[in-house]
Every structure is written in structure tokens, then in C-alpha cells.
PDB file of N, H, CA, C and O in Angstrom:
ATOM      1  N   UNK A   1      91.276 -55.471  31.451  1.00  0.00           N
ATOM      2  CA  UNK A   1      92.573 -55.635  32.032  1.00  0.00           C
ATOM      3  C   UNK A   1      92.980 -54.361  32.747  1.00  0.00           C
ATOM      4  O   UNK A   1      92.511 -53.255  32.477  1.00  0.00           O
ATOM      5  N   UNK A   2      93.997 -54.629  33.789  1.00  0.00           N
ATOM      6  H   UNK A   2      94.378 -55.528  34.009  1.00  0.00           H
ATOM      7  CA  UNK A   2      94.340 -53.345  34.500  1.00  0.00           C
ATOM      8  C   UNK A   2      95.501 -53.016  34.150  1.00  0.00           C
ATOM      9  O   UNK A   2      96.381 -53.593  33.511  1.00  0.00           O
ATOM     10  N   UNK A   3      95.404 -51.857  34.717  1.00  0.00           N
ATOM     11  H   UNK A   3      94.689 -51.388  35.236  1.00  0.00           H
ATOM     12  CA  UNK A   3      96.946 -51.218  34.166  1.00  0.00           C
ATOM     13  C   UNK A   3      98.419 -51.371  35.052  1.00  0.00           C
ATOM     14  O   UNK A   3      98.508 -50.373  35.767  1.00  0.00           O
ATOM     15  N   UNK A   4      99.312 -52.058  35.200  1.00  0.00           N
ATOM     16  H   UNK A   4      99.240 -52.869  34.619  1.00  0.00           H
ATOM     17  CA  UNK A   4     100.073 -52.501  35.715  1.00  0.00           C
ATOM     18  C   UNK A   4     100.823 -51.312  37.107  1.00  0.00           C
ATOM     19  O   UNK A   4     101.091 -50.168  36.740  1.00  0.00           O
ATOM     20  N   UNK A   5     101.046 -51.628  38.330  1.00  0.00           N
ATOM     21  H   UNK A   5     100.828 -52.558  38.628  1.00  0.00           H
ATOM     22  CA  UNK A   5     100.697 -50.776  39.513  1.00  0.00           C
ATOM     23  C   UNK A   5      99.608 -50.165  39.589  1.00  0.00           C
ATOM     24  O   UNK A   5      99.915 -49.054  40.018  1.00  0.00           O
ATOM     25  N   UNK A   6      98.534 -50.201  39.439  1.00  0.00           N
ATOM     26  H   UNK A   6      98.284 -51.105  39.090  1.00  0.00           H
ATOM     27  CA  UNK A   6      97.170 -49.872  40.041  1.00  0.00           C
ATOM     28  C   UNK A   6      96.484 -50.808  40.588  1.00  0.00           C
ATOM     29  O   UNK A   6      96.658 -51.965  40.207  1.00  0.00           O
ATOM     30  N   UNK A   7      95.629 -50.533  41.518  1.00  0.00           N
ATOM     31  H   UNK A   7      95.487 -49.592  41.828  1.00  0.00           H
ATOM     32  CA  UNK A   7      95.221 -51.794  42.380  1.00  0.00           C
ATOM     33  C   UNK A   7      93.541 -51.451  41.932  1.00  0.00           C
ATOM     34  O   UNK A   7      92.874 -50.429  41.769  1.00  0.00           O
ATOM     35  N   UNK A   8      93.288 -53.044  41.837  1.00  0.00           N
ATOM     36  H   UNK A   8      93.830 -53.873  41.969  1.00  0.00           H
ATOM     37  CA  UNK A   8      91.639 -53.146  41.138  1.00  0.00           C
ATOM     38  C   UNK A   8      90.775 -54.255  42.005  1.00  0.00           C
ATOM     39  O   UNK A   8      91.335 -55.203  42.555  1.00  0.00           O
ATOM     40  N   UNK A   9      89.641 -54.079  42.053  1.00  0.00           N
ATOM     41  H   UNK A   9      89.186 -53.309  41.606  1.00  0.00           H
ATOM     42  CA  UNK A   9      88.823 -55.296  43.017  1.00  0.00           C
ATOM     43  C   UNK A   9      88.751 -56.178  41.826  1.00  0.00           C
ATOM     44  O   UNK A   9      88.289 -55.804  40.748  1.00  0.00           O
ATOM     45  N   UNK A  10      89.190 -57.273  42.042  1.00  0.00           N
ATOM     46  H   UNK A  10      89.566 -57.577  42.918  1.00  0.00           H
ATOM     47  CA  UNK A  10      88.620 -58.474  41.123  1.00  0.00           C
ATOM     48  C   UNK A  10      87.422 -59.304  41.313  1.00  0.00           C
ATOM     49  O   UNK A  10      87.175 -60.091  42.227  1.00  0.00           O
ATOM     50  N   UNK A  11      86.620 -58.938  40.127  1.00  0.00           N
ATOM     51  H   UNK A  11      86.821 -58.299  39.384  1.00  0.00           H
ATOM     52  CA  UNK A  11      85.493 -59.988  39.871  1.00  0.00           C
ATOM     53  C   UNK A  11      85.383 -61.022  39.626  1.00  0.00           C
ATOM     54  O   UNK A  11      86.511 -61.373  39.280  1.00  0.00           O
ATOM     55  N   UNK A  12      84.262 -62.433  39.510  1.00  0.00           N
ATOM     56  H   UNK A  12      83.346 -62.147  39.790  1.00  0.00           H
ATOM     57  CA  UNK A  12      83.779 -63.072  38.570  1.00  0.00           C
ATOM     58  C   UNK A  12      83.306 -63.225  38.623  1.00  0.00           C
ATOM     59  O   UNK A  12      82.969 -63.783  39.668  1.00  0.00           O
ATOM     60  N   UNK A  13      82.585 -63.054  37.795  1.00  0.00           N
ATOM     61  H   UNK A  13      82.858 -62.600  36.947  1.00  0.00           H
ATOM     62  CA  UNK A  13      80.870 -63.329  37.195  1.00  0.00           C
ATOM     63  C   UNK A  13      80.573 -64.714  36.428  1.00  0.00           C
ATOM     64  O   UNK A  13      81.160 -65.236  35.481  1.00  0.00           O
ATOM     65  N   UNK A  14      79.375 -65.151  37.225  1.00  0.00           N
ATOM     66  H   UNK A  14      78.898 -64.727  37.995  1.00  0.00           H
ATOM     67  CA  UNK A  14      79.139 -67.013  36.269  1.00  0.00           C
ATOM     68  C   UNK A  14      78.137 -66.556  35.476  1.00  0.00           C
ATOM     69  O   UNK A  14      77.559 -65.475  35.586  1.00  0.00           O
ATOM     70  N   UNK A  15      77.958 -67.362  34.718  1.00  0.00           N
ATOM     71  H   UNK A  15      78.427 -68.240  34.629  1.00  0.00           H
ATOM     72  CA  UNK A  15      76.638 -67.392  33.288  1.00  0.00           C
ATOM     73  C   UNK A  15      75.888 -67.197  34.517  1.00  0.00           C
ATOM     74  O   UNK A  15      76.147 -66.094  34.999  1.00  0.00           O
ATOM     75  N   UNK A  16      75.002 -67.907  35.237  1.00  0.00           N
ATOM     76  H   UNK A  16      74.792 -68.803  34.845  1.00  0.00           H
ATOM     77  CA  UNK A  16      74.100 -67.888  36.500  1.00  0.00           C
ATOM     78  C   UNK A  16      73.981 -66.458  36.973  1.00  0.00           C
ATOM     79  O   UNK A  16      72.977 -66.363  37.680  1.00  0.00           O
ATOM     80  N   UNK A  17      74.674 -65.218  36.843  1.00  0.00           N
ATOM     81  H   UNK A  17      75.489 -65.295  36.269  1.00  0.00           H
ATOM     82  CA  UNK A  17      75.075 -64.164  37.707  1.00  0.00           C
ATOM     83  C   UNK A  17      75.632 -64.234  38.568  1.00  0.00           C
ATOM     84  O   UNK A  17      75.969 -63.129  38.994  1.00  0.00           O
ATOM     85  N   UNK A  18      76.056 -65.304  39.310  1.00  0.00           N
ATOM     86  H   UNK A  18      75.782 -66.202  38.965  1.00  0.00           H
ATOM     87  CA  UNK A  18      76.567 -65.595  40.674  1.00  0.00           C
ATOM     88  C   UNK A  18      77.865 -64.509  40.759  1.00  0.00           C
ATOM     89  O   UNK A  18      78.832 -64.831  40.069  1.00  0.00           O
ATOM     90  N   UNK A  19      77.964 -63.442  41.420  1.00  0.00           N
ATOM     91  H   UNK A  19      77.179 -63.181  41.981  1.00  0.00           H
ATOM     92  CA  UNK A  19      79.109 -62.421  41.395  1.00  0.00           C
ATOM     93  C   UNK A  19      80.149 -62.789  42.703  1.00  0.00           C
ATOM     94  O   UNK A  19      79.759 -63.204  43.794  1.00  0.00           O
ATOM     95  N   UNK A  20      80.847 -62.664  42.513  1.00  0.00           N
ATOM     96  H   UNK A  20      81.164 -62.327  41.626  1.00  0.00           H
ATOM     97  CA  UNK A  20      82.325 -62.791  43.804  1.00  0.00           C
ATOM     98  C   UNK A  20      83.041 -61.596  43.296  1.00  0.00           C
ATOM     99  O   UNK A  20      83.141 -61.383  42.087  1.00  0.00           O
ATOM    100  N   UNK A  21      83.634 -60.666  44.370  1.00  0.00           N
ATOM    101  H   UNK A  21      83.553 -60.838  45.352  1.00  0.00           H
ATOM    102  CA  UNK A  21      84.415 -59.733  44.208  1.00  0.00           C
ATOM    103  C   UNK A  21      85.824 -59.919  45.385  1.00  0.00           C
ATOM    104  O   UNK A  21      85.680 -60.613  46.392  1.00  0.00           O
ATOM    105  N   UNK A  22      87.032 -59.264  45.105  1.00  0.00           N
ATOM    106  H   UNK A  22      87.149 -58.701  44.287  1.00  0.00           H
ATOM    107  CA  UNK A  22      87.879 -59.273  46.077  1.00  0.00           C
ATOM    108  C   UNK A  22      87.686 -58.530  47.449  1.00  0.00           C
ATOM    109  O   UNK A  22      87.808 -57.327  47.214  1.00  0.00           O
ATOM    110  N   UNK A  23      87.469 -58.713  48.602  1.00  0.00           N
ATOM    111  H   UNK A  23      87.369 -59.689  48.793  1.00  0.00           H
ATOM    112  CA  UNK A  23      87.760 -58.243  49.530  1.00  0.00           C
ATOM    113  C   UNK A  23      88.341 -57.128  49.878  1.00  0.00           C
ATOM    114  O   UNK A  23      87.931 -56.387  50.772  1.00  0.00           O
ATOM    115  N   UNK A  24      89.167 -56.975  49.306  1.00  0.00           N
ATOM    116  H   UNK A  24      89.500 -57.577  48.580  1.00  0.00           H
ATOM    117  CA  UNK A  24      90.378 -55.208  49.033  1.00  0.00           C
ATOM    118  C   UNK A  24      90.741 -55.456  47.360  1.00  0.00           C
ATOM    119  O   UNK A  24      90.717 -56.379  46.546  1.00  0.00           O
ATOM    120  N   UNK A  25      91.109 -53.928  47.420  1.00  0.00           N
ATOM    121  H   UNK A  25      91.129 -53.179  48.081  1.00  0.00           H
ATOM    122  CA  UNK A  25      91.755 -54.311  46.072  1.00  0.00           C
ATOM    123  C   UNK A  25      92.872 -54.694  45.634  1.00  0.00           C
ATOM    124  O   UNK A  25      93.556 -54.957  46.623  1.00  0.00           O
ATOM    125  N   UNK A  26      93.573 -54.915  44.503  1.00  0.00           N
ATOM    126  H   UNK A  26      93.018 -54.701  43.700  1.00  0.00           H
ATOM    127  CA  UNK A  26      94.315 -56.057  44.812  1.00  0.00           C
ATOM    128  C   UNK A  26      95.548 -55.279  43.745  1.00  0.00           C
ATOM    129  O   UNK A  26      95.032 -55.080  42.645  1.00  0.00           O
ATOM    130  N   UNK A  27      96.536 -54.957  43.777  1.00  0.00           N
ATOM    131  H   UNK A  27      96.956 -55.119  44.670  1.00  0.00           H
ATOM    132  CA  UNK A  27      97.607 -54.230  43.157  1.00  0.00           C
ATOM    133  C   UNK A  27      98.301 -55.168  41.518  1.00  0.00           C
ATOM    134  O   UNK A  27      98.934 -56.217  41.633  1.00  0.00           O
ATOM    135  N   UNK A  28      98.120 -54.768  40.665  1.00  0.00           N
ATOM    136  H   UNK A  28      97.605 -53.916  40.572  1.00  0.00           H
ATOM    137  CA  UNK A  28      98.333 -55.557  39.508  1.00  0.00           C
ATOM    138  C   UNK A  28      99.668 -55.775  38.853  1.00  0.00           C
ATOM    139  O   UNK A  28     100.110 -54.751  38.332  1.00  0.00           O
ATOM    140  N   UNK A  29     100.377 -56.776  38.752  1.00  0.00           N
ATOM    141  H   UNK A  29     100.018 -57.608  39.175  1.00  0.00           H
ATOM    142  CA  UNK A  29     101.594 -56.649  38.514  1.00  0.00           C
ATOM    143  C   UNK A  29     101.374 -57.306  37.295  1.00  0.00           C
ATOM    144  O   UNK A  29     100.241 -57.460  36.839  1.00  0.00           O
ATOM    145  N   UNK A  30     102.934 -57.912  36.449  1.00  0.00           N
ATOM    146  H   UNK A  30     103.854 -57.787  36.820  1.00  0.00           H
ATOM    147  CA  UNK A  30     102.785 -58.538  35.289  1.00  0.00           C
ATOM    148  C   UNK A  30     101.980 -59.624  35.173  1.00  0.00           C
ATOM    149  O   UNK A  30     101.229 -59.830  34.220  1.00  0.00           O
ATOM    150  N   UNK A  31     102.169 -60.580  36.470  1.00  0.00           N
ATOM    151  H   UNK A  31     102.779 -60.413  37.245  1.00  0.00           H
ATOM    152  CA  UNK A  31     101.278 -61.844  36.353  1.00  0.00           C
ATOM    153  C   UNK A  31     100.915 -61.507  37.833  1.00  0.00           C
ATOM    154  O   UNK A  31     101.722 -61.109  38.673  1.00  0.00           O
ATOM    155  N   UNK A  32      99.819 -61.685  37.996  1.00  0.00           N
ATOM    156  H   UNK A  32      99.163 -62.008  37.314  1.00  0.00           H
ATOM    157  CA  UNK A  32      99.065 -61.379  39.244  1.00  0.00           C
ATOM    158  C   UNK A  32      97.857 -63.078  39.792  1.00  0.00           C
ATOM    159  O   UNK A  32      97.097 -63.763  39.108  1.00  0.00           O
ATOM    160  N   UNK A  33      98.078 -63.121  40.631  1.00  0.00           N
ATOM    161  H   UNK A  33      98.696 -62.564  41.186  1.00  0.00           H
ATOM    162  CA  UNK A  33      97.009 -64.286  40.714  1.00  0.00           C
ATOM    163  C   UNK A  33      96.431 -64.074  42.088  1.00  0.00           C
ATOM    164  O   UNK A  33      97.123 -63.592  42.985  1.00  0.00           O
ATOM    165  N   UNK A  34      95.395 -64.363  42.237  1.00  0.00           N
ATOM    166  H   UNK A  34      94.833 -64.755  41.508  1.00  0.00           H
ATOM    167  CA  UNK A  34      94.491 -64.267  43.447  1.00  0.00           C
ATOM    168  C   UNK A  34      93.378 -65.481  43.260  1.00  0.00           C
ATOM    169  O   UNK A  34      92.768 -65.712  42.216  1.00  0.00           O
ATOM    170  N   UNK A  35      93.245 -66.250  44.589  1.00  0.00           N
ATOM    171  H   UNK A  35      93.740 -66.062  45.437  1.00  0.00           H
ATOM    172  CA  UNK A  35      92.578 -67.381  44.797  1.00  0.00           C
ATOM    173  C   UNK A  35      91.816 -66.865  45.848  1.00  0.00           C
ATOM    174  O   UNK A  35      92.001 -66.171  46.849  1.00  0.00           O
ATOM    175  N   UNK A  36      90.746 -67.532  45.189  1.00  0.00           N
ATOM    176  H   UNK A  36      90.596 -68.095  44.376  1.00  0.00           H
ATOM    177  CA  UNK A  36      89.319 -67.547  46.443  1.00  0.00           C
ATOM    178  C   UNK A  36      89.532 -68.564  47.142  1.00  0.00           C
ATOM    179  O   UNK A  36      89.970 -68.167  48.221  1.00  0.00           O
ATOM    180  N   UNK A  37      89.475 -69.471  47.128  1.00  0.00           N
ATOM    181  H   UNK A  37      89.119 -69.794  46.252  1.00  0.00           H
ATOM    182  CA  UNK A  37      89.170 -70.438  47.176  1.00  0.00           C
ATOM    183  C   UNK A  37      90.534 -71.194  48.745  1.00  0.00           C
ATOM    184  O   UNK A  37      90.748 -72.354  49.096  1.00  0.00           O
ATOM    185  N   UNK A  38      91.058 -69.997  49.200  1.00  0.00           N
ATOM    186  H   UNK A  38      90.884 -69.055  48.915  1.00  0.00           H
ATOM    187  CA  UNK A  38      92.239 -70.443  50.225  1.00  0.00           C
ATOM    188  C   UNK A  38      91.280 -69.884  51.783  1.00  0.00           C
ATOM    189  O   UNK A  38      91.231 -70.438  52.881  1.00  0.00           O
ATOM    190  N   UNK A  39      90.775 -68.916  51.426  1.00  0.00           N
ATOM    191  H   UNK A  39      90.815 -68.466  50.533  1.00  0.00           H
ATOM    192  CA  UNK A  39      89.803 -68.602  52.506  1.00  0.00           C
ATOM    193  C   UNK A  39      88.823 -67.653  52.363  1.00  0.00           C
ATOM    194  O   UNK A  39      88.963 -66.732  51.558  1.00  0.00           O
ATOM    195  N   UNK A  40      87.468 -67.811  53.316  1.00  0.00           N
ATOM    196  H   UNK A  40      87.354 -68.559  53.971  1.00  0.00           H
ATOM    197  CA  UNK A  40      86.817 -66.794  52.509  1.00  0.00           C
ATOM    198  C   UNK A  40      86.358 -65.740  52.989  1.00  0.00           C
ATOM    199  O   UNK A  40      85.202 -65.337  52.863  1.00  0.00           O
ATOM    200  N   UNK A  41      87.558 -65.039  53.786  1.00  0.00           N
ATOM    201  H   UNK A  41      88.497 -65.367  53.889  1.00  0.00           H
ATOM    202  CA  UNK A  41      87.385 -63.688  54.124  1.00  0.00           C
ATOM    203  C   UNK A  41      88.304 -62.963  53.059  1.00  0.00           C
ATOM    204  O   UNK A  41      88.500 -61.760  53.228  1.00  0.00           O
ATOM    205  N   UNK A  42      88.982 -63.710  51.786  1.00  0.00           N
ATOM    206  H   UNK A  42      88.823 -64.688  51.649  1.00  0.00           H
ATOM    207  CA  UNK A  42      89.003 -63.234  50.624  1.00  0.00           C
ATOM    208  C   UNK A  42      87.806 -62.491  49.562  1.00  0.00           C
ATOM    209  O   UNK A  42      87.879 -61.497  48.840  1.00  0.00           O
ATOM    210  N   UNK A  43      86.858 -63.323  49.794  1.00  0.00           N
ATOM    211  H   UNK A  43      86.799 -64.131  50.381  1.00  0.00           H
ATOM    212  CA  UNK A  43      85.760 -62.525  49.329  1.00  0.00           C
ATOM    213  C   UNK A  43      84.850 -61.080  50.091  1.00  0.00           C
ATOM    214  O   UNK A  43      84.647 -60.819  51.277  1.00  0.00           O
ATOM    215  N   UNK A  44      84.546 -60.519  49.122  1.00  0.00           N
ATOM    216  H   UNK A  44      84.711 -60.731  48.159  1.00  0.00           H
ATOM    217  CA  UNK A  44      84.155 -58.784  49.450  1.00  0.00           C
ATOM    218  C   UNK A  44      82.928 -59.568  50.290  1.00  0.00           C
ATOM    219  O   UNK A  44      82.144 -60.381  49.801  1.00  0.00           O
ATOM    220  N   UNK A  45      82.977 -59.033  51.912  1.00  0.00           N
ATOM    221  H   UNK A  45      83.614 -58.372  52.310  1.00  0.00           H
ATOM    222  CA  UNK A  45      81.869 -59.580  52.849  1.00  0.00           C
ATOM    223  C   UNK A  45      81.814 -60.994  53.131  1.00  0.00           C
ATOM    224  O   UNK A  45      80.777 -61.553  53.488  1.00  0.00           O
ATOM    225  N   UNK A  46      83.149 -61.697  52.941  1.00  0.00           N
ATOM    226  H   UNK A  46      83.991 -61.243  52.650  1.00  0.00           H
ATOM    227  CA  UNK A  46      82.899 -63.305  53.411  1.00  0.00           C
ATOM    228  C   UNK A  46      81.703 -63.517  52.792  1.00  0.00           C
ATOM    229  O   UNK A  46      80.906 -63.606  53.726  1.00  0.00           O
ATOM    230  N   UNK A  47      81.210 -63.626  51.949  1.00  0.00           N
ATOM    231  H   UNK A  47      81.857 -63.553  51.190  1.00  0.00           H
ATOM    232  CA  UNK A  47      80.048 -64.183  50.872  1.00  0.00           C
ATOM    233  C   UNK A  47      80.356 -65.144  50.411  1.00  0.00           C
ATOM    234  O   UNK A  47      79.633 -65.304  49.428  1.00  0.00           O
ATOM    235  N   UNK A  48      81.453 -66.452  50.574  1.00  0.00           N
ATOM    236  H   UNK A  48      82.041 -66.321  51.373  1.00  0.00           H
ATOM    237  CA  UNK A  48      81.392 -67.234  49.895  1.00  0.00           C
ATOM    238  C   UNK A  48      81.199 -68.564  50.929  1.00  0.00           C
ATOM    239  O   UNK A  48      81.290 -68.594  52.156  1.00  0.00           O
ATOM    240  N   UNK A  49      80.908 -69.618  50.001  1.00  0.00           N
ATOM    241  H   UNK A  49      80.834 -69.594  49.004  1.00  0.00           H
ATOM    242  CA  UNK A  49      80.999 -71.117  50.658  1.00  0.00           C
ATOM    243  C   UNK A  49      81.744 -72.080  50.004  1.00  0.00           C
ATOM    244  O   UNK A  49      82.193 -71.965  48.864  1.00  0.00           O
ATOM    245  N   UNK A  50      81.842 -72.827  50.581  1.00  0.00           N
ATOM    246  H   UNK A  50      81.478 -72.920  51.507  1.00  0.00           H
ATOM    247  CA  UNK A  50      83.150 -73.978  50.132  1.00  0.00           C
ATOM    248  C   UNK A  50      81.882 -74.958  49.421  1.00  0.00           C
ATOM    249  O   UNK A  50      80.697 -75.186  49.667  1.00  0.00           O
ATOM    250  N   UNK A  51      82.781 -75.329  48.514  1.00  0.00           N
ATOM    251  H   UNK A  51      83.743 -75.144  48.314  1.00  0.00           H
ATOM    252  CA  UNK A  51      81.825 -76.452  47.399  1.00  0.00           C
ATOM    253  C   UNK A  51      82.150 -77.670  48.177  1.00  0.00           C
ATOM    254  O   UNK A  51      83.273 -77.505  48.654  1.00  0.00           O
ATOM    255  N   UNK A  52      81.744 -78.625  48.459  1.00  0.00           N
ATOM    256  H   UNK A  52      80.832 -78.760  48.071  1.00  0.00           H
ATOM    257  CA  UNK A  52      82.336 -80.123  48.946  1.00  0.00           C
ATOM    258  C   UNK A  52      82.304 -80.914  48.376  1.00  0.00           C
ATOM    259  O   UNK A  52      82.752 -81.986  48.783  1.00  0.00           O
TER     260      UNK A  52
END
């Protein structure tokens, strides 16, 4: 967990290894939420693809 005003790249990691990271880092407040999944120059290097 981060420490509240510090900004952190967010991960996730699948059982598979499959890694996704944030694009920038991302400033942490009490409840913080960040979605991949709205576009994917959210992900660190546009590395992602849309599931269909």
C-alpha cells in the first residue's frame, strides 16, 4: 500500500505473469481508483489489448 499524497505506478500481476503497469504515476489519495480498461494509452507503453 502507498502512503497517502505520494504518487506510485500501479501494477498487476496475473498468476500467468502477465504484468500491466500505469503509464505515469498515479498520486494516492484515501480511495484511489484507476481503470485500464477505459483506454490503453493508460498502460506503461500502450501494451495492452482489449479482450472481446
Amino acid at each position: 500500500m502507498g502512503t497517502i499524497g505520494q504518487a506510485y505506478y500501479i501494477v498487476v500481476i496475473h498468476r500467468n505473469h502477465i504484468e500491466t503497469w500505469s503509464a505515469n504515476p498515479v498520486m494516492i489519495q484515501p480511495v484511489t481508483n484507476y481503470d485500464f480498461s477505459t483506454a490503453d494509452h493508460l498502460a506503461y507503453g500502450s501494451n495492452q489489448k482489449k479482450w472481446k
